[in-house]
N, C-alpha and C positions, 0 to 999 in steps of 0.2 A: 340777537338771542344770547351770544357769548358773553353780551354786557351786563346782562342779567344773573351772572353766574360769578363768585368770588377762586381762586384757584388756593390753595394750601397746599406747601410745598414745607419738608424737612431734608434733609440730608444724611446720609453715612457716606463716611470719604474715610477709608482704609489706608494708608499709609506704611510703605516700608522703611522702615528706618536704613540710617545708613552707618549701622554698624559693621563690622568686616567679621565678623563670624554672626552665629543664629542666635536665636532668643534663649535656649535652654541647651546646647551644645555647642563644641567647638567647629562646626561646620563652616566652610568659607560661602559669605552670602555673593559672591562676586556673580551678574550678570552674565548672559552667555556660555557659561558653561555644557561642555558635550553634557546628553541627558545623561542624568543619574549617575552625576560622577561628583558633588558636593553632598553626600548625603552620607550617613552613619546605622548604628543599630537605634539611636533616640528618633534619628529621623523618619525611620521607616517601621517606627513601632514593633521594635522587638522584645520581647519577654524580658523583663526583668531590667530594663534600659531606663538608668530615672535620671531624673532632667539639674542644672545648676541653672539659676539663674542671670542672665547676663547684665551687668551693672549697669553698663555704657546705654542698654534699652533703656532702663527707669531714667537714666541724665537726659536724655532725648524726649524722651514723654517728659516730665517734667517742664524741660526748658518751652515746650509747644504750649503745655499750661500755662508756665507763666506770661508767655508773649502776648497771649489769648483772653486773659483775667481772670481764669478757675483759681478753684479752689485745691489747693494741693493735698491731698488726703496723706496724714502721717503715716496711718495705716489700714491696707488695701489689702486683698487677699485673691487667689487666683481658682476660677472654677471650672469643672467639665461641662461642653455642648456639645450631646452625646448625638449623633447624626453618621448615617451610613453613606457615604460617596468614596467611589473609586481613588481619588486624589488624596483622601483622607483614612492615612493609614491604620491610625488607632481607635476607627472610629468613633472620634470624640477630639475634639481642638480645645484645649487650654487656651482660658479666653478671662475675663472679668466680669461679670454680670453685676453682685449683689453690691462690690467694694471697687472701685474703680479707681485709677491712682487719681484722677482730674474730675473735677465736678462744676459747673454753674460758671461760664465763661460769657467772651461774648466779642464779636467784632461788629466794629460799624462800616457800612458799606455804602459806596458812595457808587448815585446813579442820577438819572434826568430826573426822576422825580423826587432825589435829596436826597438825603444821610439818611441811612435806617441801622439800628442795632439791630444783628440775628443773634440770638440768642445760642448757645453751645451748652446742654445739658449734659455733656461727660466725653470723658476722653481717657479709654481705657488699653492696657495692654493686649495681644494677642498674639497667635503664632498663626502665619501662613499657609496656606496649603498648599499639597504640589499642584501639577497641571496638567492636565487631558489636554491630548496634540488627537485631533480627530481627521481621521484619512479617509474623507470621501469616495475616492476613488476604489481604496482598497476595502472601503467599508468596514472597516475598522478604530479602534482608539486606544493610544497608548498614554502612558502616564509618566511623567518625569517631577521625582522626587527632588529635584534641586532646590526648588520653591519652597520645599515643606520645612515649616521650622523658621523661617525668616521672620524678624520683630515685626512687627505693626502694629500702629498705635489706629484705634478706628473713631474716628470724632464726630458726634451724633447731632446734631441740631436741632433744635426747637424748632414744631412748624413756623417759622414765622418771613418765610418769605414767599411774595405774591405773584409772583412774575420769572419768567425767562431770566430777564434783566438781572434780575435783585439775587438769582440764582447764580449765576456767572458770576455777579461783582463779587457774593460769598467766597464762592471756588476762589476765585485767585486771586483775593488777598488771602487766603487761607495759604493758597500755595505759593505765594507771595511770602508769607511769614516765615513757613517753612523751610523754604531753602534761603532765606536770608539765616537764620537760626542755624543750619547746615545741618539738620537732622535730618534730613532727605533730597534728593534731587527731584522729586513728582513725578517725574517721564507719566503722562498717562499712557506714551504708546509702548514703552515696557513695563507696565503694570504696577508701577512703585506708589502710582495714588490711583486710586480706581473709587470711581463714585456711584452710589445707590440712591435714586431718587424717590423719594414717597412723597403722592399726590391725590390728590382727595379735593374734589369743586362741591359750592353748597349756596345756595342761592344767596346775591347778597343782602347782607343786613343780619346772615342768619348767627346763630349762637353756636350750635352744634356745627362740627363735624362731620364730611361727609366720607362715606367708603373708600380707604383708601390703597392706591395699589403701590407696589415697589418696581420699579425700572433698572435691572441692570445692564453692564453690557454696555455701556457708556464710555469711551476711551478718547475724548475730546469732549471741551468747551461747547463746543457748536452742538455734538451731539446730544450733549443734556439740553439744549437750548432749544434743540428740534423736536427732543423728546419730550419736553414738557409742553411743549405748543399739540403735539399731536396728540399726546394722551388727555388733555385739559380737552381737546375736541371732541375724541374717543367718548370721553364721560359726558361730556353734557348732551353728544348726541344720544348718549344709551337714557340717561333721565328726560330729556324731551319725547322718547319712544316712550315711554312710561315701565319702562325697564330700569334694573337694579344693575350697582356695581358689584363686582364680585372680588371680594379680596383675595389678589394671587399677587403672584411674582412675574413678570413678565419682562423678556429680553427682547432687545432695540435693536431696529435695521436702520443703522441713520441711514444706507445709501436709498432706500425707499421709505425712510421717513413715516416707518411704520413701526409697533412693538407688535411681541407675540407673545403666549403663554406658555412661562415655563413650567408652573406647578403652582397649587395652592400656595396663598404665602400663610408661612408658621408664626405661631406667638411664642413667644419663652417656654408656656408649657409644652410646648411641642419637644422640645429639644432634651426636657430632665434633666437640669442644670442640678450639681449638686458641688460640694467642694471641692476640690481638688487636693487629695491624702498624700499626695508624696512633695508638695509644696510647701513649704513654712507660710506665713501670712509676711508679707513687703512693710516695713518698718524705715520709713523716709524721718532723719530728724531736721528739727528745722537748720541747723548750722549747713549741711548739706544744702538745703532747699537755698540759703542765701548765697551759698559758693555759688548753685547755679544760678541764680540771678543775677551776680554781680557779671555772668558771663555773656551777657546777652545784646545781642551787637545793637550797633546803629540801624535803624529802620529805614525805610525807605523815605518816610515823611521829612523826620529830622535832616536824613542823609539828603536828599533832595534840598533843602533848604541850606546847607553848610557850605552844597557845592556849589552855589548860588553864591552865598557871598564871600569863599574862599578862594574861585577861580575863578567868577566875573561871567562865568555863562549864562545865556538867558536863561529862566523860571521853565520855560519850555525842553529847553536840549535836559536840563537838570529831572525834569518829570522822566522824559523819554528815558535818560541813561539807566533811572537809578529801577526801572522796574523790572530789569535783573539785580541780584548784587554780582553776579559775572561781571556785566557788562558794567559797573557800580568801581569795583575795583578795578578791570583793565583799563576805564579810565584815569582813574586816578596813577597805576603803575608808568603810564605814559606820559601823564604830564611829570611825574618826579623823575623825567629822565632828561626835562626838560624843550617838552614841544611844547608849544602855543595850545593852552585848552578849548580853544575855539575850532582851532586846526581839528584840534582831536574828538571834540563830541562831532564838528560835518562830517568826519569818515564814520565815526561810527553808527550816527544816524543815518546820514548817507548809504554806502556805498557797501558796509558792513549790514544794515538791516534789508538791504535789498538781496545779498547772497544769501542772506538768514534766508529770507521768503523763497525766493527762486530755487533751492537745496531742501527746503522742508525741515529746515534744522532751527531748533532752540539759540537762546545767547548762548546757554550753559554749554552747547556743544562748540563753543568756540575751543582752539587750540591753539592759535596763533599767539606768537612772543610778543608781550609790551615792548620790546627792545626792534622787534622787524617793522610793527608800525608806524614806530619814533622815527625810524631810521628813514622808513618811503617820506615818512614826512617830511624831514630832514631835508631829500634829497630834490623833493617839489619844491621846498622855500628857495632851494641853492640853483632850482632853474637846470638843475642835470637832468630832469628828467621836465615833459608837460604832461599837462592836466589830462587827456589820453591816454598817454604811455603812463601815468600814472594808477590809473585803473585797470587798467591790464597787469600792473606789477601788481598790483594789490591783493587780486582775483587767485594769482598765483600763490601769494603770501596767505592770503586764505584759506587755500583748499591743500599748502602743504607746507605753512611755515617755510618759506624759505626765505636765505638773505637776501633782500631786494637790490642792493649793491651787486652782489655776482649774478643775481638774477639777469639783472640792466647790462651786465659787461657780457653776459653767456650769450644773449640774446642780441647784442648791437643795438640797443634802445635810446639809446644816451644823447640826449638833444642836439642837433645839429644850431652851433649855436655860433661857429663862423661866419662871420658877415661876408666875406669873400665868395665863402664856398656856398653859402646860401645865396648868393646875390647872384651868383653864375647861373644856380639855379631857378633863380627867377625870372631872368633874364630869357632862359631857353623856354619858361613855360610861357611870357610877355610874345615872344616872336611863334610860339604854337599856337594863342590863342587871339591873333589881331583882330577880332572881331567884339572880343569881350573889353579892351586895352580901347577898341573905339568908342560902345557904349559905357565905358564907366566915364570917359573924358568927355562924351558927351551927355550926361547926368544922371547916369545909369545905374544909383548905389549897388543894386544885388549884382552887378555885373564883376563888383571887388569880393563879393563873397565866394563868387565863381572862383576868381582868380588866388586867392585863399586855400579853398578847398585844392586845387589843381596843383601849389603847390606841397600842400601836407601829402598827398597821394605821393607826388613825386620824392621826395623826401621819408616815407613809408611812416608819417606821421609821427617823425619825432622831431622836426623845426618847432621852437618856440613860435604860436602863432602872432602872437602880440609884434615881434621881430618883424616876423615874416610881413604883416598889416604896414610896418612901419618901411618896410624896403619897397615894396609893391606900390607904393605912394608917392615914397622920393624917387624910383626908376620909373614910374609913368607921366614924371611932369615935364 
């Protein structure tokens, strides 16, 4: 049945920029803030409060433009979306509708079933709103204006993707681009990119358009990915009833993989968009427009490919590192301190993406020193520490930046690399375990792995094992 049915999918992806004050006042946009303790008279819509606008916002939209292939509009103008909600103090958000700074872009997106270009119809300025904290319990809902006023740039897409898939690969090269560019960190689970899904199925072959609805409430990849599978089901089972789509708005339960209705969805006339009177019109000259071009970093493509043939790594660790630029640059900081880049993409791919997963944590939330994991590495090649005790040091260095050298000395970690003192010890685990010493001499290989393991235990696992293999062999002949 579903085969018979084409899915049509567009996008709105919100973005906060990462300016350190707000879009039209001097407000600090820093994260976490106690509530309603970043905010002003512009912020909270008080009488007679009129707005400046912040330069470093248009250098950031722009530079998302140019990464993108829009068109950079000289000149843009900014309008009111007159709308009542609690979070929205003035009601009405200064926003772009008719003049937007970015226009007609496009990225291509790579999936199983090939390259596609998505098309990007505009990428325009706005200011954020604040945020309703809703207390179930107490049955109530409070507001924190700290949000309200923060830049974002909201980047619209052309229907033009078919699938979950082709949805996803959009998203994150989009947020890909982004935080290579440094005009924002994405965090979807702190709200800095948040995405709106519009979806609309029509039998295939067909020409038109079918009704479409908008998804929000989205705050992960997976969840737009579950959301579009569910609501693409949602619709084709409502047209197989021989029932209509109803265009609303409706919010996502990824954890039951359901959506619900929030409210009718609105069209521009809903909103009485008109210009905004206390704003000049935005006047970009191109000499500006090329400054920001010329600022515009190594991509992930290029950069994937340099570090390939500049540091000798395979094509694959160079995919894998550069799809942070976090993770993009701590590599590189590490090898100009001079560890082995080979060393340094296995930890990173290794041992560092496994704490990434296991902590629920980003590359970007790394904070450990290029200098602590030259240094662990350092101290593996030099055989002070093994490949065990090396992950353990690491783990540490991890989750608190510390020197792995005083880490190794605080701790007793430091390889037991005495032949004497190790051989005693092999000695006394050879006369513990004469039953394993008779089947390994009598052709018993796993019976040497026994004996391996019994002494790294004994030893609390800091004997080089390799040592250890090579004493165990020459004292059992």
């Amino acid at each position: 049945m579903g085969d018979s049915y084409e899915t049509v999918i567009g996008v709105e992806v919100h973005v906060e920029l990462a300016t350190k004050t707000k879009i039209f006042y001097g407000c600090s946009t820093a994260f976490g803030a106690a509530p309603n303790t970043n905010i002003c008279p512009v912020c909270t819509g008080q009488p007679r409060a009129l707005q400046v606008l912040n330069k470093k916002a248009v250098e950031y939209a722009v530079a998302v433009g140019l990464a993108v292939g829009c068109k950079i509009n000289r000149r843009s103008a900014f309008d009111r979306k007159n709308y009542f909600y609690p979070d929205n103090p003035r009601n009405y958000q200064i926003t772009q509708l008719y003049e937007p700074v970015c226009r007609d872009g496009a990225l291509a997106v790579q999936t199983e079933g090939g390259k596609k270009q998505v098309r990007i119809r505009e990428i325009h300025l706005e200011e954020d709103a604040g945020k309703l904290v809703h207390d179930d319990r107490a049955k109530l809902s409070v507001v924190d204006f700290n949000r309200s006023g923060v830049p974002l740039i909201e980047i619209v897409s052309e229907p033009d993707m078919r699938s979950a898939e082709e949805t996803v690969a959009f998203l994150g090269l989009l947020r890909q681009t982004i935080q290579y560019l440094g005009a924002s960190d994405c965090r979807l689970n702190e709200g800095s990119m948040r995405v709106d899904v519009n979806l609309s199925v029509r039998r295939a072959g067909a020409d038109t358009f079918g009704t479409r609805t908008e998804m929000k409430n989205l705050n992960s990849f997976r969840a737009v990915a579950r959301a579009v599978e569910s609501e693409r089901e949602r619709q084709i089972g409502l047209l197989e009833a021989g029932k209509c789509v109803v265009q609303e708005t409706r919010r996502g339960d990824d954890a039951g993989g359901r959506s619900f209705v929030m409210r009718a969805k609105e069209d521009a006339g809903d909103y009485r968009y008109f210009p905004e009177p206390d704003l000049v019109d935005l006047i970009i000259s191109d000499d500006w427009i090329r400054e920001i071009g010329k600022k515009q970093p190594e991509f992930r493509t290029e950069r994937a490919k340099r570090l390939v043939k500049e540091y000798g790594i395979p094509e694959y660790d160079a995919e894998i590192i550069t799809d942070s630029r976090h993770m993009a640059d701590l590599f590189e900081a590490v090898c100009a301190l001079g560890s082995p880049p080979k060393k340094v993409s296995n930890w990173l791919m290794g041992e560092t993406m496994r704490l990434l997963k296991e902590r629920g944590m980003e590359p970007e939330d790394i904070r450990f020193s290029p200098e602590h994991l030259s240094a662990l590495i350092a101290m593996a090649e030099r055989g002070e520490i093994n490949g065990g005790v090396a992950k353990t040091v690491f783990a540490a260095v991890f989750d608190g930046d510390v020197d792995p050298a005083a880490y190794v000395a605080g701790k007793g970690l430091a390889s037991v690399s005495d032949e004497d003192a190790l051989s005693a010890v092999i000695r006394q685990v050879l006369a513990d375990n004469p039953q394993s010493v008779k089947d390994y001499l009598g052709g018993k290989e796993r019976a040497l792995g026994f004996l391996v393991g019994q002494t790294m235990k004994a030893t609390k696992g800091r004997a080089d094992p390799a040592l250890v293999n090579a004493l165990l062999l020459s004292l059992m002949k």
